[in-house]
C-alpha positions, 0 to 999 in steps of 0.5 A: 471508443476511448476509455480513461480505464485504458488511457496510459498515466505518467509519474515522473519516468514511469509510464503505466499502460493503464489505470487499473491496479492491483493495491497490496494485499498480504499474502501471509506466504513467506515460509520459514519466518524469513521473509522471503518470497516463495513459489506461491508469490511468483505464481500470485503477482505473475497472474496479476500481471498476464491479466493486464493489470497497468501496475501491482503493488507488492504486499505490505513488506516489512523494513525490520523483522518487527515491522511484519504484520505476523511472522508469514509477511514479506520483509526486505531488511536484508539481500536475501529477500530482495534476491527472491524478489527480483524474478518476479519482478523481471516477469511482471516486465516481461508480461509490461505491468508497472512493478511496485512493492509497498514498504511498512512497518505494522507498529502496534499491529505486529506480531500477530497471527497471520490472517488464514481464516484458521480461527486464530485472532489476536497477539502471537506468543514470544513461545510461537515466535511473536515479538514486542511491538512499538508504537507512538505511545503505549496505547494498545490497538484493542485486542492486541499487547500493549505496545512500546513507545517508540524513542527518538532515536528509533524512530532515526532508525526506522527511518533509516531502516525504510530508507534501506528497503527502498534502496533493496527496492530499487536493486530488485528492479521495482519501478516505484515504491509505496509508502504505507500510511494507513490501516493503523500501522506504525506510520498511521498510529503517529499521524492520529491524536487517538494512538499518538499521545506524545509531547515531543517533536512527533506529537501534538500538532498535526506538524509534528504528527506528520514528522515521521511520515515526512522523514520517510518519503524524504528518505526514501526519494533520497534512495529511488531517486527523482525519475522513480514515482513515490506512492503513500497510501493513507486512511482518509478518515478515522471514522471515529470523533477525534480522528483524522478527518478528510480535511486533516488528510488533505492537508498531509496530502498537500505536505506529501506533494511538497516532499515529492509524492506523486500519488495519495492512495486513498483508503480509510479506517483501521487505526481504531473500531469503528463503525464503517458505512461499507457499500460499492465504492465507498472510499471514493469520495475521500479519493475525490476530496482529497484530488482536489483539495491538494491537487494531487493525484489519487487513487481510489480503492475499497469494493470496485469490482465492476468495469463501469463502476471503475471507469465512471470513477475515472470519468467522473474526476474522483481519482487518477486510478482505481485499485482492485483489491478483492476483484483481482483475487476473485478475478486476475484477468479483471482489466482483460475482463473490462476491456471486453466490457467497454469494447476497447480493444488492447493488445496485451492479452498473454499471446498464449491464451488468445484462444480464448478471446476469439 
């Protein structure tokens, strides 16, 4: 029996073996403050990809040393880091996962303590490392340092500075690349009237909220080139009156397709407190909406953990992929897992383990 879980997707040159994914999740594991991978990366995405995962979408990696959520993020601002980068790459081929790699800048949500469960919330200190933050405006995400407002020419060069990451992307060996949008960081805090108060060409209307996000994937397809899919990840909805609505991310997401994106992936929240109605697949209908308002392709994500759930999402036409956050950390071998589920045979089981599934 065919099953789309396991049904093969193509954007532009890309291939990937099938529809369950792994999104980016932070890892907090960069040693030294250098923002370069260490031997818990290697072992984290090379299990990833040995649990026939179709693609794994490296954590959100910053562009500038202050685009780093905390001091333990992954960066790609210099060769270094796309140097530690590139082994673990050329394992997930070797194991046949699609590799992609999520590039952002945290904006106004920079320089905090890394997110380990130790009980330390909030800005980190100059005296332990932290830094200042920018954003659209001085408006400061509750909780956290007011933040510097951008000026029109660093917001050239944080253009420019994402168009560099893609291009170290590209040199590493990554088969596509993810634009981050969402969650409140930088790019996200420009697309909502409820952290972007400017007056100048990236504030007020939604055209000019969508600039900078705009100049981004214009950039970055200049450096990837036209065979290499682009992902942008969105939050769909501020859940909060005011915010960016469905409708407001449908309308980015049609712009987005006319610059060249291949896929929306899908997520909500983040830029603001809200109060968020969290079930089982509770963002798949903004997948759902935005998939058919704009026609383009998606991705649905947030609290997909079984294999039924992710193949009626597939089957039911609310989105082109799923992603599995939390399961895959719980559950490496999730897609091998759901294959057996559905009773669809596959043929990229680790040849080592194969033991196992007699």
């Amino acid at each position: 029996m065919s099953h789309l879980l396991f049904e093969p997707l193509t954007l532009r040159g890309l291939t990937f073996r099938n529809r369950a994914w792994v999104p980016p999740v932070c890892q907090y594991s960069a040693e030294n403050l250098d923002g370069v991978a260490t031997p818990w990366h290697s072992v984290h995405y090379g299990s990833l990809a040995s649990g026939g995962a179709g693609a794994i979408i490296v954590e959100a990696t910053g562009v500038t040393p202050e685009a780093r959520i905390s001091p333990q993020d992954l960066g790609l601002w210099n060769d270094e880091q796309r140097d530690a980068l590139a082994p673990i790459v050329d394992f997930m081929h070797s194991q046949r996962a699609a590799a992609g790699i999520q590039l952002a800048h945290a904006g106004r949500k920079a320089s905090t303590y890394p997110d380990l469960g130790n009980g330390n919330e909030g800005s980190l200190p100059e005296s332990e490392g932290g830094w200042e933050t920018l954003a659209p405006s001085a408006v400061p995400f509750p909780g956290l340092d007011t933040p510097r407002e951008l000026t029109e020419p660093e917001i050239g060069e944080t253009v420019a500075a994402f168009a560099a990451s893609a291009r170290r992307s590209m040199e590493a060996g990554f088969d596509f690349v993810e634009i981050h949008g969402a969650h409140g960081y930088l790019l996200h805090e420009f697309l909502s009237p409820l952290s972007n108060t400017r007056t100048d060409s990236y504030g007020g209307t939604p055209e000019n909220r969508a600039r900078f996000l705009l100049e981004v994937v214009d950039a970055t397809r200049a450096e990837v080139g036209e065979d290499v899919p682009v992902l942008v990840r969105l939050s769909a909805t501020d859940w909060t009156d005011g915010g960016l609505s469905l409708d407001d991310t449908a309308q980015l997401s049609g712009w987005l397709k006319e610059h060249g994106v291949d896929l929306v992936d899908v997520s909500t929240g983040g830029n603001v407190m809200a109060k968020i109605p969290v079930g089982p697949g509770y963002q798949t209908s903004f997948a759902d909406g935005i998939r058919k308002q704009a026609d383009i392709p998606t991705a649905a994500v947030g609290l997909i953990t079984e294999p039924f759930q992710a193949e009626h999402i597939l089957a039911t036409g609310q989105a082109d992929v799923v992603l599995l956050g939390r399961e895959s950390l719980r559950d490496p071998n999730f897609p091998i897992r759901a294959a057996a589920a559905l009773r669809h045979e596959i043929d990229y089981k680790p040849t080592q383990y194969l033991r196992a599934y007699k």
